[in-house]
Structures are given as C-alpha cells and as structure tokens.
N, C-alpha and C positions, 0 to 999 in steps of 0.2 A: 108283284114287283117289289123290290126291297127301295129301301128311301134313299138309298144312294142313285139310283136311276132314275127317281122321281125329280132328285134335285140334279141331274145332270137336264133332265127335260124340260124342267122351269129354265133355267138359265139358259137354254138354247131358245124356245120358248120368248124369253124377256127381249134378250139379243134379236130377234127376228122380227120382233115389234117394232123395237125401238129404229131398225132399220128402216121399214114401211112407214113409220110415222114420220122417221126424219124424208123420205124422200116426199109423201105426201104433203111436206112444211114445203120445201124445195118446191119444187112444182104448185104450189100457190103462191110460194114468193116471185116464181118468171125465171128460178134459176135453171141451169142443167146440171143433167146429171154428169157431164160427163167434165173436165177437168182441164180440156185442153185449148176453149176459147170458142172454138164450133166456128170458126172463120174459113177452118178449109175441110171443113167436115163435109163429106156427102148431104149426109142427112139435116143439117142443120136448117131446112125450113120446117121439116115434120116435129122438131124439137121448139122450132119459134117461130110457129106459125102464127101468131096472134100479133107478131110485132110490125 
C-alpha cells in the first residue's frame, strides 16, 4: 500500500468512529436518531421504549 491509501483509510476510518460514537452519545442521552419528532412515526415505541 503506498501512503496515499493509508491516509484516505485513516480519514474514513476517523469519520466512521466519530459517527458511532456520536450516535452511542445520542442514545444515552434518550435522543433519536431520526429528525423528525417520532410523533407519527411507526416505530416510535421500539426507539422510546423506556419512556
């Protein structure tokens, strides 16, 4: 591998963490992932079941 694909791999890599770590913050704070209020969502007891 030459260093240009190592550092295209880190920064996707960094990016894909920082994704899972923000959703894992989200999801202990009681938020959703989703954006739209979850009022007339299907699924919104399996997303806030706890509430």
């Amino acid at each position: 591998m030459n260093w240009q694909t190592i550092v295209v791999l880190a920064v996707v890599a960094i990016i894909f963490a920082a994704i899972i770590i923000k959703g894992i913050k989200n999801k202990k704070e009681g938020k959703s992932s989703c954006s739209c209020g979850c009022s007339g969502c299907a699924n919104k007891d399996y997303c806030h079941s706890g509430k």
